[in-house]
C-alpha positions in Angstrom: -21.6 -104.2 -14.7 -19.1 -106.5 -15.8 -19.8 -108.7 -19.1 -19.0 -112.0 -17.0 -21.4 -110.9 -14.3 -24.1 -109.6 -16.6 -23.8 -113.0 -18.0 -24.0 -115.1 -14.4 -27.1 -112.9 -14.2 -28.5 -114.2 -17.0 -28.0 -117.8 -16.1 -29.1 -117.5 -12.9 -32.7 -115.7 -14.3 -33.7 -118.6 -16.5 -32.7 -121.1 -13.9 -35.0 -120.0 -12.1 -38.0 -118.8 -14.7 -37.3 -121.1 -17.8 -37.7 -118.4 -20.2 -36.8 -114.3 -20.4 -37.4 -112.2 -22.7 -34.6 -109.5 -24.3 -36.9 -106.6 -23.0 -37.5 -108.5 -19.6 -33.6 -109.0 -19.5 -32.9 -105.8 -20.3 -35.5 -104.1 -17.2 -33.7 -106.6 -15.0 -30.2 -105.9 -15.7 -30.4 -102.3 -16.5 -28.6 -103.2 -20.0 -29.2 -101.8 -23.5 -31.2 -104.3 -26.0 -27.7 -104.5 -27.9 -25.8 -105.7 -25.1 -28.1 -108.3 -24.2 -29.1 -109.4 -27.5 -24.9 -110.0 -27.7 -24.8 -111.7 -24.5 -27.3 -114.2 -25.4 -25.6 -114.6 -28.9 -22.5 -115.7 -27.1 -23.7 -117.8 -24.7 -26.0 -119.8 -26.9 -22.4 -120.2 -28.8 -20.5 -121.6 -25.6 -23.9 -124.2 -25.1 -24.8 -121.9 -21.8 -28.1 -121.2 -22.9 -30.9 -122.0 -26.0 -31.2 -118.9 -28.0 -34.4 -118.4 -29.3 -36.8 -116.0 -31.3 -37.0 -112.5 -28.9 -35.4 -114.2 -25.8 -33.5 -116.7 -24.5 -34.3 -120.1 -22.3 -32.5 -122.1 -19.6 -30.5 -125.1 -21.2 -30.7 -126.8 -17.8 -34.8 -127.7 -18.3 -35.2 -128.7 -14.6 -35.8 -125.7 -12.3 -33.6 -125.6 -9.2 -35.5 -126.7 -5.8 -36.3 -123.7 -3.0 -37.7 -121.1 -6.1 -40.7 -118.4 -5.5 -41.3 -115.6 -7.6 -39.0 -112.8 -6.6 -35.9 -111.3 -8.3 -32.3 -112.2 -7.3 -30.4 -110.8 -4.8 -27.1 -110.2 -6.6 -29.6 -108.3 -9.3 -31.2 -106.4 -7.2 -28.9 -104.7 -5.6 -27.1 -103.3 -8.8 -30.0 -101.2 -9.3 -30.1 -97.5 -8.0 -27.7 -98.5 -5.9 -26.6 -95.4 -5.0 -29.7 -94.1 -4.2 -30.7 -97.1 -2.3 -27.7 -96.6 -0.1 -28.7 -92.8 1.0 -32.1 -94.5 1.7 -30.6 -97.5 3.9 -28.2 -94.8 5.6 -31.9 -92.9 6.3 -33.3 -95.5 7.5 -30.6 -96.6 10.5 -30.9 -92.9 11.8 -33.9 -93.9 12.7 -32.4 -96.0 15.3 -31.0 -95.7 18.6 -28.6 -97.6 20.7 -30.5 -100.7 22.3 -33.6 -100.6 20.6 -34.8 -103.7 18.8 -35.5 -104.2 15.4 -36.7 -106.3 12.4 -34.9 -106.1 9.2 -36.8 -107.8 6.3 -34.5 -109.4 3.9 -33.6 -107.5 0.7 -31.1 -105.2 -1.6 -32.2 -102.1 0.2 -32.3 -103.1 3.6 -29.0 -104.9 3.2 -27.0 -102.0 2.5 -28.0 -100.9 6.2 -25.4 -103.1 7.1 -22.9 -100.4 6.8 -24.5 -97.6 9.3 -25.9 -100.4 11.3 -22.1 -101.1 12.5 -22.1 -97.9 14.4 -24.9 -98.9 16.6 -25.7 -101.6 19.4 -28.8 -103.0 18.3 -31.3 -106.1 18.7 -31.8 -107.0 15.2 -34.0 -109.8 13.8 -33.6 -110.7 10.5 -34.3 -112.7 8.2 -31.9 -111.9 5.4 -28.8 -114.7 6.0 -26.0 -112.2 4.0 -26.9 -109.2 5.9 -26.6 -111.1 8.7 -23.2 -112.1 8.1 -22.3 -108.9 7.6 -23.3 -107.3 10.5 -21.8 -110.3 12.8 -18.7 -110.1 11.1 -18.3 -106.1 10.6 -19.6 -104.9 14.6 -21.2 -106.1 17.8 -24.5 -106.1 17.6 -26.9 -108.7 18.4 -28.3 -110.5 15.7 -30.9 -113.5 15.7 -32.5 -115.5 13.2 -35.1 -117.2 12.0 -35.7 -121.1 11.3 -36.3 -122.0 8.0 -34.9 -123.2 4.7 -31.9 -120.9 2.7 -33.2 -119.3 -0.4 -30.0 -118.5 -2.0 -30.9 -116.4 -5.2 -32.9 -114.0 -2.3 -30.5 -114.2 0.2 -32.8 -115.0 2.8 -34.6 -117.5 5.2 -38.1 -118.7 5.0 -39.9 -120.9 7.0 -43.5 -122.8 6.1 -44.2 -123.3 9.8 -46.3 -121.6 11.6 -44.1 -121.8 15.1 -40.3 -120.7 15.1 -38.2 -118.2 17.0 -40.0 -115.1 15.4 -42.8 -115.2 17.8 -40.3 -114.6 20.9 -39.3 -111.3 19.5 -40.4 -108.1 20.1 -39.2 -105.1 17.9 -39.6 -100.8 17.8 -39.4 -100.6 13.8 -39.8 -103.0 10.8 -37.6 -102.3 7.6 -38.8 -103.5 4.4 -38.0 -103.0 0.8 -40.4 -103.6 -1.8 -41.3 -103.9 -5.4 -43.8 -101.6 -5.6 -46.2 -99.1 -3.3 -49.0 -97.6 -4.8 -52.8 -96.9 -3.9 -53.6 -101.0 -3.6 -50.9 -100.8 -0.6 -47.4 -102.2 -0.2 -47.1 -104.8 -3.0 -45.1 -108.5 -2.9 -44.1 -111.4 -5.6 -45.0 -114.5 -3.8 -47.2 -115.4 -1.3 -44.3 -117.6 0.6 -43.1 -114.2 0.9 -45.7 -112.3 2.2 -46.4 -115.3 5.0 -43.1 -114.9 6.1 -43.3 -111.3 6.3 -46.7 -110.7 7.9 -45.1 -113.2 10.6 -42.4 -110.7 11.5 -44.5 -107.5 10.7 -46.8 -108.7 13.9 -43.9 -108.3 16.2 -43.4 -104.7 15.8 -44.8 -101.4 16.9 -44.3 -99.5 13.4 -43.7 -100.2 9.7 -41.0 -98.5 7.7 -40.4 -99.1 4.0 -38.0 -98.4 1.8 -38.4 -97.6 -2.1 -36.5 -95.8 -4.6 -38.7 -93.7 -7.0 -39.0 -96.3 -9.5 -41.1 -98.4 -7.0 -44.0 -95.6 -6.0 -46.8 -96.3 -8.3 -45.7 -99.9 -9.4 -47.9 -103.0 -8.9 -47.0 -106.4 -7.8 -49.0 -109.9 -8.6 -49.9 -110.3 -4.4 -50.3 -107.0 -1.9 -48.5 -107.6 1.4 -50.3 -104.8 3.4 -52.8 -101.6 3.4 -51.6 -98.5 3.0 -53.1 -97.9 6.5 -50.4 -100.4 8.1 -47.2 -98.2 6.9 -45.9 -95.6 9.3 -43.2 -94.2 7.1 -41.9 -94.4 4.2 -38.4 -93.5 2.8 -37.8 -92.8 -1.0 -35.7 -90.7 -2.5 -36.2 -86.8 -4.3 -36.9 -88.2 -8.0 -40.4 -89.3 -6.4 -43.9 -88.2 -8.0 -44.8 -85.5 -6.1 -48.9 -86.2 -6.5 -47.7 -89.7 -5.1 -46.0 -88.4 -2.4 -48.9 -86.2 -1.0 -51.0 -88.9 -1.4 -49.0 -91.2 0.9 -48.9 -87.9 3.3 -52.7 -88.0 3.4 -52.8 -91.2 4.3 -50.8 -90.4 7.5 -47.6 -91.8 6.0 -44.6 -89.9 6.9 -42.4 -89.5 4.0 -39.0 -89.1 4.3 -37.4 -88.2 1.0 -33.4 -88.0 0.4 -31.8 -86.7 -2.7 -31.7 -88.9 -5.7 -27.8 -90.3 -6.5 -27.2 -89.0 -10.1 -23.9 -90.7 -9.8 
């Protein structure tokens, strides 16, 4: 990653949380401790941010409007991206021309955009930068929900019970996540998991998709039982006790090699 990036990264983290930590930073980014310890040094220098003991905090003290607890977009999808990628390429073979389905916004599901172009689809979704890529990269159909823009996610969420959700009927449901584990398919915000619950009712079968690093991890809020996911796709690195429990469950797994590049 680029040191300018890195740095907009940064920025855009304690805009949004006030306060990070050089280990939290470092998890986040996918950085050595040196290079963000640097960064901060250097940006405390410009007046970009307040440096302080083990961290950093935002030097703009009011938090922007539209926040919930979730990472950002643009960080998320530097990480295992290439391994995301084979997952998200999985995932559309799962699809057939003319079916209907839901795409939760998200890094992985996003980088279906590129098999997705292939195909003539119904797609709902709810992620506003995948659906600009699709519109502008191939013909299929794409709707949206109402709501407000959360830019940082890259998506739309809406606080009303009634929109244009409710009208759609889908085949699959595609969903990332930030952890999957024996408590179920985990979430970061309950705004989130309202929003997602809405869309999971209109479809016949659940797919998720997590890298390696997610199988195992907990999350602050659980979206959904174990019992609610159909199949799951995650990549060769995964913990092979995990992935026999998931089996047992009557998960299909669907595992594709990890990217060491």
């Amino acid at each position: 990653m680029l040191e300018k990036h890195r740095q907009q990264l940064i920025i855009d983290i304690l805009e949004k949380s006030q306060f990070a930590s050089v280990r939290s930073l470092t998890q986040q980014l996918n950085a050595s401790e040196a290079t963000i310890r640097r960064d901060i040094t250097k940006m405390a220098k410009r007046g970009e941010i307040t440096k302080i003991r083990g961290g950093a905090e935002s030097a703009n003290k009011e938090k922007k409007k539209n926040q919930i607890a979730s990472t950002s977009f643009s960080v998320d999808k530097t990480k295992q991206a290439d391994t995301k990628r084979l997952i998200a390429k999985r995932a559309v073979e799962l699809c057939s021309d003319a079916d209907s389905i839901i795409i939760n916004g998200g890094s992985s599901t996003y980088m279906m955009g590129e098999f997705l172009c292939s195909l003539q689809l119904n797609i709902l979704t709810n992620s506003f930068v995948l659906a600009n890529y699709i519109t502008e990269n191939s013909d299929n159909q794409v709707s949206l929900p109402g709501g407000e823009i959360y830019r940082d996610q890259g998506i739309i969420l809406s606080s009303y019970e009634s929109d244009t959700i409710e009208n759609y009927r889908a085949t699959m449901m595609f969903m990332g996540t930030p952890g999957i584990g024996e408590f179920g398919v985990m979430e970061s915000d309950p705004l989130l998991i309202r929003s997602e619950q809405k869309l999971k009712k209109q479809t016949e079968k659940l797919v998720i998709l997590a890298d390696s690093t997610k199988l195992g991890q907990h999350s602050n809020f659980i979206f959904c039982p174990l019992s609610e996911v159909d199949i799951l796709i995650t990549d060769s690195n995964a913990d092979k006790k995990l992935i026999q429990d998931f089996e047992n469950l009557g998960i299909q797994v669907i595992i594709v090699p990890f990217a060491t590049v």
